[in-house]
VEXDREN-2710 file (C-alpha; in Angstrom, 1 decimal):
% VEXDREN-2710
k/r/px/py/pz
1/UNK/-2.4/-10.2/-0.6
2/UNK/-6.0/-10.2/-1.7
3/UNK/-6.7/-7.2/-4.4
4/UNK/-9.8/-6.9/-6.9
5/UNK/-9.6/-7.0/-10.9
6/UNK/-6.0/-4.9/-11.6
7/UNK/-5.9/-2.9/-14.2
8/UNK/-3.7/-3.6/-17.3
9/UNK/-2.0/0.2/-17.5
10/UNK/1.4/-0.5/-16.9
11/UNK/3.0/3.3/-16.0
12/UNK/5.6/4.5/-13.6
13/UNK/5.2/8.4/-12.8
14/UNK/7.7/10.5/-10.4
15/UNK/6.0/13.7/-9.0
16/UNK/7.4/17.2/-8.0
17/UNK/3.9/18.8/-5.9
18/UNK/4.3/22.8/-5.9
19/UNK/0.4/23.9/-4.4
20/UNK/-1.5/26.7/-6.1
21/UNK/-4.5/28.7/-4.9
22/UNK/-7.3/26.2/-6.8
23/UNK/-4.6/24.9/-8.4
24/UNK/-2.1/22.1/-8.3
25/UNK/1.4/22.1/-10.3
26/UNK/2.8/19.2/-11.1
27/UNK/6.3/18.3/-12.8
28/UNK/5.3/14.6/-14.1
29/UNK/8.3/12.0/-15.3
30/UNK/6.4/9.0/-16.9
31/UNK/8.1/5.6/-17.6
32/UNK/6.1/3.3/-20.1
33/UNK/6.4/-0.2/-19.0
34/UNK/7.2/-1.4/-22.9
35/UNK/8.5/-4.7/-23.9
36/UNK/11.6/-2.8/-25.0
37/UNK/11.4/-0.4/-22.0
38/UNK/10.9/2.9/-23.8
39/UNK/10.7/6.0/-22.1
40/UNK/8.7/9.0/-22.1
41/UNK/8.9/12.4/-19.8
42/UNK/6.4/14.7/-19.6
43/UNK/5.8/17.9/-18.0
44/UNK/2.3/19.1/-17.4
45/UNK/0.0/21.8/-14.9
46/UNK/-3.7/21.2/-14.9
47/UNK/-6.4/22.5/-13.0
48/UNK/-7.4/20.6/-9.3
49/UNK/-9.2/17.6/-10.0
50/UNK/-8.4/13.6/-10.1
51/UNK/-4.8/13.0/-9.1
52/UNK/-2.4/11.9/-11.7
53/UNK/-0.6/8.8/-10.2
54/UNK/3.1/8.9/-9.7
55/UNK/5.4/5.6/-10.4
56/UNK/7.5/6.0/-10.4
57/UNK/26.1/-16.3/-2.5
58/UNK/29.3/-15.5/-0.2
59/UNK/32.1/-14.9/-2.6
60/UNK/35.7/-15.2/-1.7
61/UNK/37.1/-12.2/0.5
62/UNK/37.1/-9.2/-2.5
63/UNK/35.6/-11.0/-5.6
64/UNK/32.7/-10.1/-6.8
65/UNK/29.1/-10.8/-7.8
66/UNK/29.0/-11.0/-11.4
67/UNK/25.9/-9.5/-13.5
68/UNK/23.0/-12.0/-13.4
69/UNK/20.8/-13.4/-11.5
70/UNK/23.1/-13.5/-8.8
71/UNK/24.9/-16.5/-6.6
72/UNK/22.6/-18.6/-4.1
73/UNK/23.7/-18.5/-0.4
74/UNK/21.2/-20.5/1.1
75/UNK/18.4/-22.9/-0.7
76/UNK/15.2/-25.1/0.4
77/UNK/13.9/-22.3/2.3
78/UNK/9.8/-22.6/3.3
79/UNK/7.7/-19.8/3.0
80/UNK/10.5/-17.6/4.5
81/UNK/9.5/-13.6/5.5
82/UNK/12.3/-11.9/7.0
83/UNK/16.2/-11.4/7.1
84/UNK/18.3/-10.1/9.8
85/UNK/22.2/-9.7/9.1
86/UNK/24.2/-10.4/12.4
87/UNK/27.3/-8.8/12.7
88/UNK/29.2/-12.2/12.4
89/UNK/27.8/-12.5/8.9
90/UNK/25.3/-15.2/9.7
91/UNK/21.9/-14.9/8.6
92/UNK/18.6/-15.1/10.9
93/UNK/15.5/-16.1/8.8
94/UNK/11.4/-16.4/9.9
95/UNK/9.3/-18.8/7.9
96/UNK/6.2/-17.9/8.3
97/UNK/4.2/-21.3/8.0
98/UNK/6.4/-23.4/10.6
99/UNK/7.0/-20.4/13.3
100/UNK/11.0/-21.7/12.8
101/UNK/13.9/-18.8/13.0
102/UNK/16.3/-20.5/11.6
103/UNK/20.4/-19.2/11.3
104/UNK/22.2/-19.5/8.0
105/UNK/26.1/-19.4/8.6
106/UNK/28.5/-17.4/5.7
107/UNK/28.3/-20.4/3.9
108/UNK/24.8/-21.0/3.6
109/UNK/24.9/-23.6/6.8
110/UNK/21.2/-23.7/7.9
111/UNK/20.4/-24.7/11.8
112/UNK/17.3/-24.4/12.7
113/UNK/17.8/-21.7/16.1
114/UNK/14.1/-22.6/17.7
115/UNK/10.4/-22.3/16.9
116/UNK/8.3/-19.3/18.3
117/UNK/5.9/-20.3/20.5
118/UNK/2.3/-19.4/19.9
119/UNK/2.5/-18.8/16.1
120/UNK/-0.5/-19.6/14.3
121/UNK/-0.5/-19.9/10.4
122/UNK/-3.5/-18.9/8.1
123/UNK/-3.6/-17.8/5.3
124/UNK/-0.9/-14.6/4.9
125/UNK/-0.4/-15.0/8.9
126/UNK/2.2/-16.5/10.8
127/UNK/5.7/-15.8/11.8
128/UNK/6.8/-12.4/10.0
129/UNK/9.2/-9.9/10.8
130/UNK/12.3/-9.7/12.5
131/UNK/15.0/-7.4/14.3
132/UNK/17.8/-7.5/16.8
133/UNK/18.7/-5.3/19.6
134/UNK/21.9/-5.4/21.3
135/UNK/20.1/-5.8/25.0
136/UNK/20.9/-6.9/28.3
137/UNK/22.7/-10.1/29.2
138/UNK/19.8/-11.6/31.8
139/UNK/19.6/-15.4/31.4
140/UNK/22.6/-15.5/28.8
141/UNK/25.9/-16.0/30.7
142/UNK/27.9/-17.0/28.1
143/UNK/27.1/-14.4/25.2
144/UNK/28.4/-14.8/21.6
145/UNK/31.7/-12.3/21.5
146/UNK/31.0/-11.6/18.0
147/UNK/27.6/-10.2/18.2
148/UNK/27.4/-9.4/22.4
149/UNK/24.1/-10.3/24.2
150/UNK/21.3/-10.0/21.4
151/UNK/17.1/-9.8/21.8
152/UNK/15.3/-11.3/18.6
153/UNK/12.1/-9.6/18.5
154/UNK/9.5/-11.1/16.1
155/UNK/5.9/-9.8/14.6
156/UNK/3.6/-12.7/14.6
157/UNK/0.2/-14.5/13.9
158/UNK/-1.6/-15.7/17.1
159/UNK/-4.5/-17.6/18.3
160/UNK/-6.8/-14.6/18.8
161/UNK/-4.3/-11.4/17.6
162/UNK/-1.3/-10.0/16.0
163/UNK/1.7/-9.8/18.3
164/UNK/6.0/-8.5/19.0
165/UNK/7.4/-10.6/21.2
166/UNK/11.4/-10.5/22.5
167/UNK/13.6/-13.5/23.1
168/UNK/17.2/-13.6/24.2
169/UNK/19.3/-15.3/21.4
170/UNK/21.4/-17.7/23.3
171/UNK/24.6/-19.1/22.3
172/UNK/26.8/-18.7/19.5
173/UNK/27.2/-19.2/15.5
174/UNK/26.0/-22.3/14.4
175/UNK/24.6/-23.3/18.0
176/UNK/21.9/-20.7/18.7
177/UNK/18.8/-21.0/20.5
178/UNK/16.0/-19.1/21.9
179/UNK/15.3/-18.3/25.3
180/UNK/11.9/-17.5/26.3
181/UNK/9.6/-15.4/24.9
182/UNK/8.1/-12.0/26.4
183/UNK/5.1/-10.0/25.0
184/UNK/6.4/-6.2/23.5
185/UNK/3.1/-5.7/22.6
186/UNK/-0.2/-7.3/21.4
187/UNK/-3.8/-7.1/20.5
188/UNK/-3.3/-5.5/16.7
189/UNK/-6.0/-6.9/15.0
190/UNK/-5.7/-9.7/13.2
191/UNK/-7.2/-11.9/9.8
192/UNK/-6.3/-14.0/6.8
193/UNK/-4.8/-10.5/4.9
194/UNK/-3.4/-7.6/5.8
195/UNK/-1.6/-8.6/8.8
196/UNK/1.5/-6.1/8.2
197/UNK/4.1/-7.4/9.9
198/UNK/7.7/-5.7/9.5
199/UNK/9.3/-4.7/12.5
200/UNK/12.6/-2.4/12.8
201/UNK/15.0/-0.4/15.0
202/UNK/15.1/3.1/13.9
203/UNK/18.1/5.4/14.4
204/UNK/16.6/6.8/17.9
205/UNK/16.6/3.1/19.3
206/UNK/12.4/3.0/19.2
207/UNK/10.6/0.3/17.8
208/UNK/8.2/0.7/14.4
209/UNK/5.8/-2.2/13.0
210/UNK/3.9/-1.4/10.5
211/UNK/0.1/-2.9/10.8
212/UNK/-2.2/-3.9/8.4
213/UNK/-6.0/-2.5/8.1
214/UNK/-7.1/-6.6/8.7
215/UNK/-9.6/-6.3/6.0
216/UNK/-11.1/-3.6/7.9
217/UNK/-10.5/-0.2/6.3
218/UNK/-12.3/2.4/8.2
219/UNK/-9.6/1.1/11.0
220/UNK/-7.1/2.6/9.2
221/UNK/-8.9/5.8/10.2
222/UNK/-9.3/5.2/13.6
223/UNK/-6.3/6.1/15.7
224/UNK/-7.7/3.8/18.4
225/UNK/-7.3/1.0/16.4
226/UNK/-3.8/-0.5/15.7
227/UNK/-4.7/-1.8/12.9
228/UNK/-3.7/0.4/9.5
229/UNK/-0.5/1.9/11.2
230/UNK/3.2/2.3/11.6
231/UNK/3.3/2.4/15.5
232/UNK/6.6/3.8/17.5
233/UNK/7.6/1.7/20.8
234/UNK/10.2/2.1/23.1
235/UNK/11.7/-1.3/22.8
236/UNK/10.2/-2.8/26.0
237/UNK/7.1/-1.7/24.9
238/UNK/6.3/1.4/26.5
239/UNK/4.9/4.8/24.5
240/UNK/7.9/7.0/23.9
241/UNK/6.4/10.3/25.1
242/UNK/7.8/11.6/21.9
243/UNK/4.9/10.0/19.8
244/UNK/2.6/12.2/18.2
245/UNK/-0.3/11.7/19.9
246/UNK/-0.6/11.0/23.7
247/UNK/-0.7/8.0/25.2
248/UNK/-0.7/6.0/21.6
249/UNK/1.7/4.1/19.8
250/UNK/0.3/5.4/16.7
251/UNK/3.5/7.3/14.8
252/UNK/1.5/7.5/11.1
253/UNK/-2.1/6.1/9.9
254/UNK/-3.6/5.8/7.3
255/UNK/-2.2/2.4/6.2
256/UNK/-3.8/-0.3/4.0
257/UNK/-0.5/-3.0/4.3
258/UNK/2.9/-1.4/5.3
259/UNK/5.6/-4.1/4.3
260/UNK/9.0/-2.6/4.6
261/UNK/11.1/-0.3/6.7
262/UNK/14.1/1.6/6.6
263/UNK/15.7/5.0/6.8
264/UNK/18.0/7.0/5.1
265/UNK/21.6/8.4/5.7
266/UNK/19.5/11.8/6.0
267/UNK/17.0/10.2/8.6
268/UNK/14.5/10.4/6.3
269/UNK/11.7/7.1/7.0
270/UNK/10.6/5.2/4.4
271/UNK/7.7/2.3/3.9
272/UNK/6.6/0.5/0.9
273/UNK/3.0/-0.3/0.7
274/UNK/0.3/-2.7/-0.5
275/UNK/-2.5/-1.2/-2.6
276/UNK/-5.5/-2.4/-3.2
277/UNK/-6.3/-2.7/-7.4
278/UNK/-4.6/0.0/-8.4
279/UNK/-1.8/1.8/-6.7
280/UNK/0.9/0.6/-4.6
281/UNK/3.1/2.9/-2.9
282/UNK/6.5/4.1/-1.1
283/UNK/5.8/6.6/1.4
284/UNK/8.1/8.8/3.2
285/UNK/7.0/8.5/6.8
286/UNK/6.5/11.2/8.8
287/UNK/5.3/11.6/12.8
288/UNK/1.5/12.2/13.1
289/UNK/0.9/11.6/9.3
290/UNK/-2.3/10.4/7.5
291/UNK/-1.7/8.5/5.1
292/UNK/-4.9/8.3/3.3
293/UNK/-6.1/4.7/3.1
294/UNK/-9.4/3.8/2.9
295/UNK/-10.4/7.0/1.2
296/UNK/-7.2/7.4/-0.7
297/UNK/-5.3/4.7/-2.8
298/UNK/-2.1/6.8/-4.8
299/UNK/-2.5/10.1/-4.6
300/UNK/-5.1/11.7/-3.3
301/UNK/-6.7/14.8/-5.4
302/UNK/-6.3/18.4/-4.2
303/UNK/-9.1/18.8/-2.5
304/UNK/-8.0/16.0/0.1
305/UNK/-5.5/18.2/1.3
306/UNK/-5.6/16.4/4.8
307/UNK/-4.0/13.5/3.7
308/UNK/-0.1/12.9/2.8
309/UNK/0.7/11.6/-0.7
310/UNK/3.0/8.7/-1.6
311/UNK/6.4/10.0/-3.1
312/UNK/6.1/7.1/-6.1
313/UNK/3.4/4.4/-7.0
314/UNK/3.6/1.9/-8.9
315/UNK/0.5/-0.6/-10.6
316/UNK/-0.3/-3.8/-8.6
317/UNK/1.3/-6.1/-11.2
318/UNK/4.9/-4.0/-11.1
319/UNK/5.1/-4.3/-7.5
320/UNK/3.4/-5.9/-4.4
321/UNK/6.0/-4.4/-2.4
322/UNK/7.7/-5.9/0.6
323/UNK/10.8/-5.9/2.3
324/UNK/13.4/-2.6/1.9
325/UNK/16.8/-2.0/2.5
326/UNK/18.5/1.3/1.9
327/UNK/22.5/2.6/1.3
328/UNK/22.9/6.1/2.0
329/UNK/20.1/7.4/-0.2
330/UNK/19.6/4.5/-2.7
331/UNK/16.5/2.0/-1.7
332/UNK/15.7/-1.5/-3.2
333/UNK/12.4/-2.8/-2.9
334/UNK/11.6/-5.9/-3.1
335/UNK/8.5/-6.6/-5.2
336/UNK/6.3/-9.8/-5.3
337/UNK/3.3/-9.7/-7.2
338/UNK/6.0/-7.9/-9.6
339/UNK/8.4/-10.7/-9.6
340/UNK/11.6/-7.8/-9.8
341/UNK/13.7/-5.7/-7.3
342/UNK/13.2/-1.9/-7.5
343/UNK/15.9/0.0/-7.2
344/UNK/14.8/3.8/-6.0
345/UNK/17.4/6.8/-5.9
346/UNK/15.8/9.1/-3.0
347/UNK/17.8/11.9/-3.7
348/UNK/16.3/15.2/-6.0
349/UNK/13.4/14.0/-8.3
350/UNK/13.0/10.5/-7.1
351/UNK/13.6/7.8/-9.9
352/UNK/13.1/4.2/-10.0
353/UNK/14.5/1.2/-12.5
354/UNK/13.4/-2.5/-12.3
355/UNK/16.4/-5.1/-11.7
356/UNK/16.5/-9.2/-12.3
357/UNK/12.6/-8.5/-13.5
358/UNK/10.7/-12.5/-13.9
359/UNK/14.4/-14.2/-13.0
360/UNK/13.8/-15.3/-9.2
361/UNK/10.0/-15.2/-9.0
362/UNK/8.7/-13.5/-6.2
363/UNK/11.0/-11.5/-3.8
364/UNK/10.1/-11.1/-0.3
365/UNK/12.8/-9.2/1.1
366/UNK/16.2/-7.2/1.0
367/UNK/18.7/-7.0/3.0
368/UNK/22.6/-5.3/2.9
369/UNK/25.5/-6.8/5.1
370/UNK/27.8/-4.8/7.0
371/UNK/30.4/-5.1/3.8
372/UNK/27.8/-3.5/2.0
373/UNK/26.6/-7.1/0.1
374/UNK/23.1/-7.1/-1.2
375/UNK/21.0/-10.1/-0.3
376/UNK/17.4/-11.1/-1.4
377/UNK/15.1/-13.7/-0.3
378/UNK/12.5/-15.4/-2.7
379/UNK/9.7/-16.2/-1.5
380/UNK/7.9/-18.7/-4.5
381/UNK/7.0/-21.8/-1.4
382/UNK/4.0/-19.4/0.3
383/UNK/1.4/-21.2/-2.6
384/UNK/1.6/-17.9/-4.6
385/UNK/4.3/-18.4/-6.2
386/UNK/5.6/-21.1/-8.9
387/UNK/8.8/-23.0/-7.1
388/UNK/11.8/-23.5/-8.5
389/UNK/14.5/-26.2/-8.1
390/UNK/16.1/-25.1/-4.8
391/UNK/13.2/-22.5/-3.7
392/UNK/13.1/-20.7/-1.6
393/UNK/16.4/-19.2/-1.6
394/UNK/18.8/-16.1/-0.2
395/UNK/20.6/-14.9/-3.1
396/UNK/23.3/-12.1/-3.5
397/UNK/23.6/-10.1/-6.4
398/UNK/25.4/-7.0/-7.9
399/UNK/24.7/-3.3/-6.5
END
């Protein structure tokens, strides 16, 4: 992610927005990022003007992941992007350089399940997010008992655009493959940065992605672009007539770089998102919504009234947010630039507290298994980061 000079203020702020006639309340709770992590709250109501910012392994059956830096399930990982937890336990992983999706068994078995065709690396481009739909059983006679017949669908970097594709995933644990690959849908804009790229199956059985601007702002703003989105598809790639605005795939806009996706127990939709040199955000996401981006970055001030403000930012150097994984109403963020994993209660005033902050480097994504484990994946091999011994890896760690 390209950004501009970042500014040194290191300050978490958690807003409660109560609009007054030329006026607008707000109920602050500021964390100082200190060495020794001192906090301070303070309440305040001004006058309109400038926005204040808000902030903010596989153990033995029943043992459990001590405090730390967790326990490594899976190691020499390249450049990997995405997770998807199958309901066998096995891991699927993209890598975004090489196009492979490979599977990593329980035991952090790696086999490499086949290499998307078409994918074109450069620079933060390639192969990027993944999910799995339980779909039909055309061309897979023999499906895995464990999971039933699954579609991988994947967000990539072509020749020419950003695309979602679906393949069947053939066989069965430690023996997958890919069958071929058909176009969901294509033609989002594409360049070096800001490709977006997470894909995910929301609780109605539609298709999100979230889209980056390209380098191209003012597409943000346009809702014929599909660039600068989170766009809603049934999953063969139709428009759910449900969607906000006829005819369009478009569920929310004004996006500089969605990264993650996820929901809560409440159905509530959530995205973390790039900033540019100041502010990076977590939005809750709702249908029709601008989000702001180019002429907002944080919070907008109240006389942008038209646009929808983040529920907590954070400075460029805390976070870099990218993958997110919620349980009931608790969210981690993954953070790279940040080198920590957020962990966000949703609940009331929203609060936030950094975990395992400069231990694994980078952290691309999150994930939580069906036995409620939580997994990250490093991601210190993409030439921003500074490998260790081992990276990338998939490591599991205490809740």
């Amino acid at each position: 992610m390209t950004r501009g000079p970042v500014q040194s203020t290191v300050q978490l702020a958690l807003p409660v927005l109560m609009p007054l006639q030329g006026k607008l309340c707000r109920t602050l709770a500021v964390v100082t990022a200190l060495a020794a992590a001192t906090a301070l709250f303070l309440t305040a109501c001004s006058p309109a003007g400038p926005a204040p910012q808000p902030a903010p392994t596989v153990l033995p059956t029943g043992a459990r992941v001590p405090a730390g830096t967790g326990t490594d399930i899976a190691t020499g990982l390249a450049a990997p992007w995405s997770m998807v937890v199958l309901n066998d336990t096995s891991l699927l992983v993209s890598e975004r350089d090489t196009g492979q999706v490979l599977e990593i068994s329980a035991a952090g078995a790696k086999h490499v399940v086949g290499t998307v065709a078409g994918v074109v690396h450069a620079g933060e481009g390639g192969l990027l997010g993944l999910a799995t739909r339980l779909g039909g059983c055309e061309g897979n006679s023999r499906p895995d008992p464990n999971t039933g017949c699954l579609e991988l669908y994947a967000y990539l970097t072509a020749a020419t655009d950003n695309r979602i594709v679906r393949m069947p995933l053939l066989g069965t644990a430690g023996a997958r493959t890919l069958g071929p690959a058909t176009v969901v849908l294509q033609g989002i804009p594409k360049a070096n940065n800001h490709n977006g790229g997470r894909i995910a199956f929301g609780p109605d059985g539609m298709l999100y992605a979230g889209t980056g601007d390209a380098g191209n702002g003012a597409n943000a703003q346009n809702r014929s672009s599909l660039s600068g989105k989170i766009l809603r598809l049934d999953p063969d790639g139709g428009i759910p007539r449900t969607n906000p605005f006829p005819d369009s795939p478009v569920w929310s806009m004004g996006h500089r770089n969605p990264q993650g996706i996820a929901w809560d127990t409440r159905g509530r939709m959530w995205a973390s998102e790039f900033g540019q040199n100041t502010w990076d955000e977590l939005n809750e996401i709702r249908p029709g919504k601008n989000y702001g981006w180019p002429t907002v970055e944080g919070m907008a001030s109240s006389n942008l009234a038209q646009f929808t403000n983040p529920v907590l930012v954070w400075p460029t150097d805390q976070a870099s947010p990218s993958g997110v994984a919620i349980s009931g109403t608790t969210l981690y963020m993954a953070a790279l630039r940040g080198e920590r994993l957020w962990q966000i209660e949703l609940d009331g005033e929203p609060s936030a507290h950094a975990r395992l902050t400069n231990q694994l480097g980078r952290l691309r994504d999150v994930a939580l298994t069906h036995d409620g484990r939580l997994l990250l994946l490093t991601n210190n091999t993409d030439s921003r980061g500074t490998p260790k011994p081992g990276d990338d890896r998939i490591v599991e760690v205490a809740r």
